[in-house]
C-alpha positions as CSV (number, residue, x, y, z in Angstrom):
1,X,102.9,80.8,100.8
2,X,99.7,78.8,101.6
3,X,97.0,77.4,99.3
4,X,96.5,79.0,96.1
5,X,92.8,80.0,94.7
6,X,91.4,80.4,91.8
7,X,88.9,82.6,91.0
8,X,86.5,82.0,88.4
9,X,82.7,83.1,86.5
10,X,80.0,80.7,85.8
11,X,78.1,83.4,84.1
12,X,80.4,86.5,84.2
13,X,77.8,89.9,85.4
14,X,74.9,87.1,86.3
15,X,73.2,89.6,88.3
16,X,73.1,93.0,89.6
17,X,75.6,93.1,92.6
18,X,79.5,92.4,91.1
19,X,79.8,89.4,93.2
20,X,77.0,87.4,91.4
21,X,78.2,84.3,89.6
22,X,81.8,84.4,90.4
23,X,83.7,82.1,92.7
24,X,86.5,81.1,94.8
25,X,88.0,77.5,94.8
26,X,91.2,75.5,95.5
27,X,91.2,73.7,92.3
28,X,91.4,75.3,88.7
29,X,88.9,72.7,87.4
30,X,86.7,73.9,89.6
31,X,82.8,73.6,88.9
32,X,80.0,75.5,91.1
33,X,78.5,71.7,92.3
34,X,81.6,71.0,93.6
35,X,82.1,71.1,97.9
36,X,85.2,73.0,97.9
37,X,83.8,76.0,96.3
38,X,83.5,79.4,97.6
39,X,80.7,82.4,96.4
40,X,83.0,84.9,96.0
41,X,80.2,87.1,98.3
42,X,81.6,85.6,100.8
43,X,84.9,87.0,100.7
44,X,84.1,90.1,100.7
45,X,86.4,93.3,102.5
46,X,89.3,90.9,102.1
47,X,92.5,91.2,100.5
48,X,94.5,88.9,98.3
49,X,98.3,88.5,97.1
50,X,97.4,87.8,93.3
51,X,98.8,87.1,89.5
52,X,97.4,88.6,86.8
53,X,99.1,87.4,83.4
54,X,102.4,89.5,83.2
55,X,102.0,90.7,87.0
56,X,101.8,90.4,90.4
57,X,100.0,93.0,92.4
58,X,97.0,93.0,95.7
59,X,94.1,93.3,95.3
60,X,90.9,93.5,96.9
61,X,87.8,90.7,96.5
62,X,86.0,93.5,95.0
63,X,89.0,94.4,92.6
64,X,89.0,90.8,91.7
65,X,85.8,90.6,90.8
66,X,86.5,93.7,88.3
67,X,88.5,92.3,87.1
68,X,87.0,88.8,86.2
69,X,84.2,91.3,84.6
70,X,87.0,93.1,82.3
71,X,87.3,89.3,80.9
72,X,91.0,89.2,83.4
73,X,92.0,86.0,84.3
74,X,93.8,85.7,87.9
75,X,95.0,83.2,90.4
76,X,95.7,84.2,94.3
77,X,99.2,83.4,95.4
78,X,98.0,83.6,98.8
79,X,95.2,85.1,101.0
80,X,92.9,86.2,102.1
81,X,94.5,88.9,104.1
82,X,92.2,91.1,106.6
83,X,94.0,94.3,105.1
84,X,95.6,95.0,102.2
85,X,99.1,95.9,103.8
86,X,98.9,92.1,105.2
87,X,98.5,90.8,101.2
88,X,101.6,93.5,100.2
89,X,103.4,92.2,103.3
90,X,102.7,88.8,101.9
91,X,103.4,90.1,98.0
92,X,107.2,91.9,99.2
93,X,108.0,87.8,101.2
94,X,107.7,86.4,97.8
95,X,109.6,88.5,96.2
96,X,112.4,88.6,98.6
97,X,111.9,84.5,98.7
98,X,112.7,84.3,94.5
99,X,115.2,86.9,94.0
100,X,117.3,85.6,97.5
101,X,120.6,84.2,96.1
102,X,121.7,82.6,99.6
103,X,123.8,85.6,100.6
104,X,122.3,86.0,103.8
């Protein structure tokens, strides 16, 4: 499935553009000094496979940064996909990986 990211706020709606603040990093104890973080900017126009407590959906870097503004809290499984149907592609092989009993 790949890496997954975490997305978080240092100072949720910092700024005027919906990006400001809010960033992308490997590690869930992330902090914005750290090297492997990523301005969620940066990121922008793509498309993730993501968990939001109680469900799994796509969403876009924009969406997640909605999202993080609504107070969500959300984790990529995987991404970032170029288009969204690459992230749903990527949503429907996980599903198909965790409900496959072996009766291929």
């Amino acid at each position: 499935m790949g890496k997954v990211t975490y997305f978080f706020a240092q100072t949720p709606n910092a700024g005027k553009h919906p990006f400001d603040g809010k960033f992308a990093s490997a590690s869930a104890d992330a902090k914005v000094s750290d090297k492997n973080v990523t301005p969620l900017s940066s990121l922008a126009g793509l498309y993730w496979f993501v968990e939001v407590p109680g469900e799994h959906k796509t969403l876009s870097t924009e969406e997640i940064a909605a999202v993080m503004d609504g107070g969500g809290r959300l984790r990529a499984i995987s991404g970032p996909f170029p288009t969204r149907d690459a992230a749903e592609q990527s949503l429907e092989r996980y599903w198909e990986m965790i409900t496959n009993n072996g009766d291929d």
